[in-house]
C-alpha positions as CSV (number, residue, x, y, z in Angstrom):
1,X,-54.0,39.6,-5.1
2,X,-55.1,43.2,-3.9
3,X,-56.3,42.1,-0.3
4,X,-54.4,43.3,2.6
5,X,-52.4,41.4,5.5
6,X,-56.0,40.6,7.6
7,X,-57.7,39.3,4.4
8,X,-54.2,36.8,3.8
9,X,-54.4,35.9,7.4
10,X,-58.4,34.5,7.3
11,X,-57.3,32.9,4.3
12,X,-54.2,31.2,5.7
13,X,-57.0,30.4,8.7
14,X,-60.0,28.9,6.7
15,X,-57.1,26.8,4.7
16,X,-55.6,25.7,7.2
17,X,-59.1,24.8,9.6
18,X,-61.2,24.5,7.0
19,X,-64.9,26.2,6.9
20,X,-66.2,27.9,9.8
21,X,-68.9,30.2,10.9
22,X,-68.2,33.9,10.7
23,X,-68.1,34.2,14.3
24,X,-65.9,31.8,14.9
25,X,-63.4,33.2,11.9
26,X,-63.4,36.7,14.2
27,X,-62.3,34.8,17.2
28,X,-59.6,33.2,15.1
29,X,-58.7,36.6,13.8
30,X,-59.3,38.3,16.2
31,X,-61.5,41.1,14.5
32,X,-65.0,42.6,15.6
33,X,-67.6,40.9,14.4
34,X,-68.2,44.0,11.8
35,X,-64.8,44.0,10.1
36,X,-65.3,40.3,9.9
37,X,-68.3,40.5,7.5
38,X,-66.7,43.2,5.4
39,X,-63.5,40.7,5.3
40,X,-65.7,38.3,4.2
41,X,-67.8,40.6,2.0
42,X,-64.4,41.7,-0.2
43,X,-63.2,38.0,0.1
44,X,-66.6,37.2,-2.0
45,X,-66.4,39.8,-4.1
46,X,-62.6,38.7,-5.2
47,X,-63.7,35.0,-5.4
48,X,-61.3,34.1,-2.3
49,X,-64.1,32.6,0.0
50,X,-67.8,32.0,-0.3
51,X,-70.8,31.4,2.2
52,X,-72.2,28.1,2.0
53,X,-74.8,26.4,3.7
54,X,-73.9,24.2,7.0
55,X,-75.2,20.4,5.4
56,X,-75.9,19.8,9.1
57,X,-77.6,22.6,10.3
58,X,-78.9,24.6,7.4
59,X,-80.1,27.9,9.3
60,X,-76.3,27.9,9.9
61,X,-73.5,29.6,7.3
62,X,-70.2,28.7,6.7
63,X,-67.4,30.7,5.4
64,X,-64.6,28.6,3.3
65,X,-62.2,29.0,0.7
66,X,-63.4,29.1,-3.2
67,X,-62.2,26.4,-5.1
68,X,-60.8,29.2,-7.8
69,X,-58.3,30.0,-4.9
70,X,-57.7,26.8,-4.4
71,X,-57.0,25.8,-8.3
72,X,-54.8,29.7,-8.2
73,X,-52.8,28.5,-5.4
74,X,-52.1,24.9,-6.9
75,X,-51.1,26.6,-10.2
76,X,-48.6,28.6,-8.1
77,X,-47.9,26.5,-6.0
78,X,-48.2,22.5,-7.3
79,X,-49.9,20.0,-5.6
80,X,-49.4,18.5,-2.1
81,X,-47.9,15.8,-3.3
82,X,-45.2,18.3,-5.3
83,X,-44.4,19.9,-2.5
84,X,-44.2,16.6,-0.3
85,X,-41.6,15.9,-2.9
86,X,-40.2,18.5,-2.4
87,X,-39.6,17.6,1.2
88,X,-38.0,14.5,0.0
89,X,-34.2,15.5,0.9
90,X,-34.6,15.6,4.4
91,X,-34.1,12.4,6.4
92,X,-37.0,11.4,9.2
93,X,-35.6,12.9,11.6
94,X,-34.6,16.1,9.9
95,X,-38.6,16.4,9.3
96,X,-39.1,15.6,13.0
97,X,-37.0,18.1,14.2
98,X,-38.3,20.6,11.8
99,X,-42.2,19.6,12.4
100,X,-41.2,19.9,16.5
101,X,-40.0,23.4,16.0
102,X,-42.6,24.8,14.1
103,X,-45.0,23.5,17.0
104,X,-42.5,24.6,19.3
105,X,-42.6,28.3,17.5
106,X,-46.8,28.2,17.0
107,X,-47.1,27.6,20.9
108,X,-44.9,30.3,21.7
109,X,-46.9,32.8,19.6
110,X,-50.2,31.8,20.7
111,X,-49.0,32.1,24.7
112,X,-47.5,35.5,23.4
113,X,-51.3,36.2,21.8
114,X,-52.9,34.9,25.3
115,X,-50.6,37.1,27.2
116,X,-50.9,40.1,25.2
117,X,-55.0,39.5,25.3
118,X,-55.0,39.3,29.6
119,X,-52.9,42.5,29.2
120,X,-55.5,44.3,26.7
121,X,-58.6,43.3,29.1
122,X,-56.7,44.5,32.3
123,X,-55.6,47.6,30.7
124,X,-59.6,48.1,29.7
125,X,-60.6,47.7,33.3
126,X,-57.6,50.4,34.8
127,X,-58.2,53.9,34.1
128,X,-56.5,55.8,31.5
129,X,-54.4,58.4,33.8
130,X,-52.7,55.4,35.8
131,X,-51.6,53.6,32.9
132,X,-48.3,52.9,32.0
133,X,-47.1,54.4,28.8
């Protein structure tokens, strides 16, 4: 698709969460605000995302996936309701166990993210000679 890991990730973001402001998309990221808008700027350019208008507050701009993406990734891909189908060998609990884990695995990544933040803002406050290497 010629976008790098970031770009992928934003995607997989605004897909998942649907449209958001850029702002919000960097603190989801977790990218400056500048490499945000150059994210989004290649994103545009590609025809992976597009800035739209908030319907409620209209000095406000969204970022959201382009419907081309979304009718690229469905041609890959199939529809929802192929891949629910898909889905359709596992018994109920097989999918509960499976749906629990993946939660399970999400939470223990975003505490690992959390932790790894508080370390990166103490480290900013210590000074450089007396950190560990």
């Amino acid at each position: 698709m010629g976008i790098d890991d970031t770009a992928f990730r934003c995607l997989d973001i605004l897909d998942q969460e649907g449209p958001m402001s850029a702002g919000r998309l960097a603190e989801r990221a977790r990218l400056s605000p500048g490499a945000t808008t150059a994210l989004i700027d290649r994103l545009e350019r590609r025809g992976y995302a597009r800035r739209t208008r908030d319907t409620e507050d209209r000095r406000r701009v969204l970022v959201e996936i382009a419907p081309e993406l979304r009718d690229r990734a469905e041609e890959l891909y199939g529809t929802p309701e192929e891949g629910a189908a898909g889905l359709s060998v596992y018994s109920d609990d097989e999918l509960e166990f499976l749906i629990a884990f993946l939660r399970g695995s999400v939470a223990f990544q975003e505490e690992r993210m959390r932790r790894l933040e508080e370390m990166k803002a103490r480290d900013a406050k210590t000074p450089t000679e007396s950190r560990p290497r």
